[in-house]
N, C-alpha and C positions, 0 to 999 in steps of 0.2 A: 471662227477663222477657218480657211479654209485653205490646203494645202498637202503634197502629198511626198514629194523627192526635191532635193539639189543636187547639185555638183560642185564636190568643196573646189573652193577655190574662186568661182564665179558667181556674180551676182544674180539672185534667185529674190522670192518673194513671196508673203502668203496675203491673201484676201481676207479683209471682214467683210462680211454680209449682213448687212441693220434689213432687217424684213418685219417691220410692224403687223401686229397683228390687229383682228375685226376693222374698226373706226379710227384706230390710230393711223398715222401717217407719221414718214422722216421729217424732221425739222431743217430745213435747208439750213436759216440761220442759226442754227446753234452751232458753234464751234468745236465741232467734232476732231476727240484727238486719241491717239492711241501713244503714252510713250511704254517704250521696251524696259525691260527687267534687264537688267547684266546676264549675260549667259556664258557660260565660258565653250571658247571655241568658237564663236560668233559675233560680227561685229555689223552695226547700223550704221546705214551712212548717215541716219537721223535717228536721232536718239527719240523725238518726238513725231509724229508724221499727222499733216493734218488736211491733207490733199483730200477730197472726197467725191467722188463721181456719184452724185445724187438725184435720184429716181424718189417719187411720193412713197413710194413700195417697195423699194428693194437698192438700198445704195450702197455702195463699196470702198474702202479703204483699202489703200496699196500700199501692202508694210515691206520694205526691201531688207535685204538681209546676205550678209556672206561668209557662209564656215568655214571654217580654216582646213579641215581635215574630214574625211569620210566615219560613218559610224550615224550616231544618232543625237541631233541636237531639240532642243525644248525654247520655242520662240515663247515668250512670255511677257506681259503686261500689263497695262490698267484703260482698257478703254472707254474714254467720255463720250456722251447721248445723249441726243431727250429724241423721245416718240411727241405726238401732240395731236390732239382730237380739233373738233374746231368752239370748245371752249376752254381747255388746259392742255400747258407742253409739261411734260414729266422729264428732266433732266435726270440723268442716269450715268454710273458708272460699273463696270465688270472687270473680274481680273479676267485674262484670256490665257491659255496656255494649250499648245499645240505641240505636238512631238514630229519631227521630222526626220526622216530618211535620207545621212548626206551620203552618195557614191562618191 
């Protein structure tokens, strides 16, 4: 995940980044999903987000988000994956967790 400042109050956002390594490639069709952890001070306008701007090598998830109050909020989750060769897709999930900077 990839993200650095918000501004409480306004809708903000952080990036996943799927970047397969050697032979692997992004699986377009797999159903790529990130849902969020409860955070307190923070609220999703999707609880699950499965939107994905997809590159063989490097595609992106756009997780939206908006904290209530300035300080430091922790976006958090379980993101679904598969990487895939061109004989086996490897389906995959990671928790994610990011600390943010809300002014």
């Amino acid at each position: 995940m990839q993200g650095l400042s918000a501004q409480a109050g306004v809708s903000s956002y952080v990036d996943i980044v799927l970047v397969p390594l050697g032979e692997y490639h992004c699986n377009e069709q797999y159903p790529h999903k990130f849902t969020a952890a409860a955070a307190s001070g923070v609220t999703f306008p999707q609880a699950t987000v499965t939107a994905f701007t997809f590159a063989t090598k490097r595609s992106v998830m756009r997780v939206p988000f908006v904290a209530a109050s300035p300080g430091n909020v922790t976006i958090a989750g379980k993101f679904s994956f598969a990487v895939c060769t061109g004989d086996t897709c490897e389906p995959r999930s990671a928790s994610l967790a990011l600390s943010i900077k809300v002014e």
